[in-house]
C-alpha positions in Angstrom: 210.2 85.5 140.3 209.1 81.7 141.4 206.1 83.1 143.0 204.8 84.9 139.7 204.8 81.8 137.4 203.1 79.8 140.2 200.3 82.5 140.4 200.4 82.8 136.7 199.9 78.7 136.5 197.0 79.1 138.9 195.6 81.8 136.6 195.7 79.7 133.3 194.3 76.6 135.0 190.7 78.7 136.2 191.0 80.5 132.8 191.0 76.4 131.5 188.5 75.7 133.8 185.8 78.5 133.1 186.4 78.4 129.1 186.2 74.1 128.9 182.4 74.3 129.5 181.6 76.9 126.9 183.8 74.9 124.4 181.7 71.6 125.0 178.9 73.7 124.3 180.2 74.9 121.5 181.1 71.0 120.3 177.7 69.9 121.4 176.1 72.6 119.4 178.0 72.3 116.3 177.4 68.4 116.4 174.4 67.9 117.0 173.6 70.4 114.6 175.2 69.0 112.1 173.3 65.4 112.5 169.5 67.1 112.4 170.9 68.5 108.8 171.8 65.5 107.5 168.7 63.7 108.6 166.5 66.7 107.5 168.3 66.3 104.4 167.6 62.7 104.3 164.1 63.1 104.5 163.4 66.0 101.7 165.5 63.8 99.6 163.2 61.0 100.5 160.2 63.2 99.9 161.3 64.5 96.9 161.6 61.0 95.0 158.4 60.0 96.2 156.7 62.6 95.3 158.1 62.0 91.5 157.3 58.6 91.5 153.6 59.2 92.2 153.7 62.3 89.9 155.8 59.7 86.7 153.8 56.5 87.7 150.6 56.9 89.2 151.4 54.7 92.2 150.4 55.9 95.3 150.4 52.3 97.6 153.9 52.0 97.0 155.0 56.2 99.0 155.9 54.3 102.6 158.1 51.8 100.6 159.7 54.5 98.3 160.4 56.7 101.5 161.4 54.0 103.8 164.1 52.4 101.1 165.7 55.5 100.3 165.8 57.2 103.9 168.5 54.3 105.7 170.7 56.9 107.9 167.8 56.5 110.5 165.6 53.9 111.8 162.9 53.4 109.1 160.3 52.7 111.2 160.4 55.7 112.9 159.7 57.6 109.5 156.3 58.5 108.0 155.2 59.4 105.2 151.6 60.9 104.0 150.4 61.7 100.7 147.9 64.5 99.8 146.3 64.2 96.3 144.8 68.0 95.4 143.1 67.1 92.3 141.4 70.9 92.4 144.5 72.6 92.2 146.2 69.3 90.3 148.9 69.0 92.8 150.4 65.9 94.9 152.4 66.6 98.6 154.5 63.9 99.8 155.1 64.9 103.5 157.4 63.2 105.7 157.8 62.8 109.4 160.6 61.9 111.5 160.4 62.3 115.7 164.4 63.0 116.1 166.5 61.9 118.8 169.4 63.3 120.2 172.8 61.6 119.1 174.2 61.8 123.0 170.6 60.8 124.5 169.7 57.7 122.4 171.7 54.3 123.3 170.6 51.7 120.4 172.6 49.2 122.3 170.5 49.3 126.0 167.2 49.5 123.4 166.1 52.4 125.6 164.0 54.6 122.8 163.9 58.1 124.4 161.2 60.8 123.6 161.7 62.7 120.9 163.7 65.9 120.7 160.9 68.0 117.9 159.5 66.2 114.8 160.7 67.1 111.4 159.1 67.1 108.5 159.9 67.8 104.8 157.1 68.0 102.4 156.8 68.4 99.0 154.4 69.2 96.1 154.5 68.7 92.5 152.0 69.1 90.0 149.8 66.3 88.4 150.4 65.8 84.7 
């Protein structure tokens, strides 16, 4: 009887073993996920207001500042923003940029900037009164 619940401790610590690295997966997934949501989110929010401000006031210098002010879950440098003025089809696109960077590969506090994951980029158009 002693020898089965030693073989059947074995048995549950490979099980632990082979399963751990799928769950960190899993958590890393999930995550990191997670984060390039809320920053895509950030930035269509971001895109959306400037948009309306160039569509309600005309002002088109000011889209960087508007985009830049509103978008403070990231480093707002990193962010760009680009207006397209369609005046055949009457229509303004705000588009804006962000090179994202991993949450477990970026170190803010060495100031080691690494390479960009994949660039996303929210746009959106609105018609010109």
């Amino acid at each position: 009887m002693r020898e089965t619940s030693k073989r059947q401790y074995g048995m549950a610590t490979i099980e632990v073993a082979l399963i751990m690295p799928l769950l960190a997966a899993l958590l890393y997934v999930l995550v990191e996920g997670g984060n390039t949501i809320r920053v895509y989110s950030a930035l269509s929010e971001a895109s959306r207001a400037a948009a309306r401000q160039v569509v309600m006031t005309g002002d088109e210098a000011g889209v960087q500042d508007v985009v830049r002010s509103l978008v403070t879950i990231i480093p707002a440098q990193n962010v760009t923003a680009r207006l397209i003025r369609d005046n055949a089809k009457g229509m303004v696109t705000v588009e804006v940029s962000y090179g994202y960077r991993s949450l477990f590969t970026a170190n803010p506090a060495s100031g080691d900037p690494h390479d960009a994951l994949y660039t996303l980029t929210a746009r959106t158009s609105m018609p010109l009164p």
